[in-house]
N, C-alpha and C positions, 0 to 999 in steps of 0.2 A: 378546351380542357375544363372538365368540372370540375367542384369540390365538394366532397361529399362530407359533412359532418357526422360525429361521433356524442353520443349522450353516455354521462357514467356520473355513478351518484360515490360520493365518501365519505362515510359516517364517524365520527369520533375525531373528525380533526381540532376541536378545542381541548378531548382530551389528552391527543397525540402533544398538543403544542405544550402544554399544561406538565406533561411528564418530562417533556426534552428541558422546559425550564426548572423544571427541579431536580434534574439530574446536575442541569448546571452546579444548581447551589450545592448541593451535596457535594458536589468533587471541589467546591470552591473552599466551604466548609471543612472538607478532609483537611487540603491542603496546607490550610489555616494551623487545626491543629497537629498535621504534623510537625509543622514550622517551629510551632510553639512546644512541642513536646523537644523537639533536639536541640533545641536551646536551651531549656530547660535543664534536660541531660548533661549536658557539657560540663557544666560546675560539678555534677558529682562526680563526671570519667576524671576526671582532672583531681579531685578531691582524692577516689579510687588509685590512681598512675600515684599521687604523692605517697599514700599510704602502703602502695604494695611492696613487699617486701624483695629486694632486688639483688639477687643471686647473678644471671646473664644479662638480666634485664626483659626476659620474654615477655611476662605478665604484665610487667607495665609497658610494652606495648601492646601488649596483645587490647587492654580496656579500650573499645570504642565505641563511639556513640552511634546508632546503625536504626533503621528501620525495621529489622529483623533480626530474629534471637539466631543467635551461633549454633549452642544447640552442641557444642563443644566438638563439628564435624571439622574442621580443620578452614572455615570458609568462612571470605572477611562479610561482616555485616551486610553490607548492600548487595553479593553479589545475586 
């Protein structure tokens, strides 16, 4: 049985490695601040929920603290 070997050349692999770690950071980065933004948020939905004025009570629950605007379609924040 022989083995026959194979040559192949790859050019840009420092800058391949270069991009996949700063994609890291970026998403680490997001992360961070989304963390820090819904925490943040919180004390005013909560500030907003005391404030609203409570007829059935819809409004105050309806405030929540979400990654994405409602947009007033009838859909909870995250989905």
């Amino acid at each position: 049985m022989s083995l026959k070997s194979s040559k192949f050349s790859f050019e840009g692999g420092k800058a391949l490695e270069k991009a996949l770690r700063d994609i890291g950071k970026a998403a680490t980065a997001r992360n961070v601040a989304e963390k820090a933004l819904m925490t943040a948020a919180e004390p005013i939905a909560e500030e907003a929920r005391r404030l609203a004025p409570v007829d059935e009570g819809f409004l105050r629950k309806s405030i929540k603290v979400g990654k994405r605007a409602n947009y007033g379609r009838g859909r909870s924040p995250n989905a």
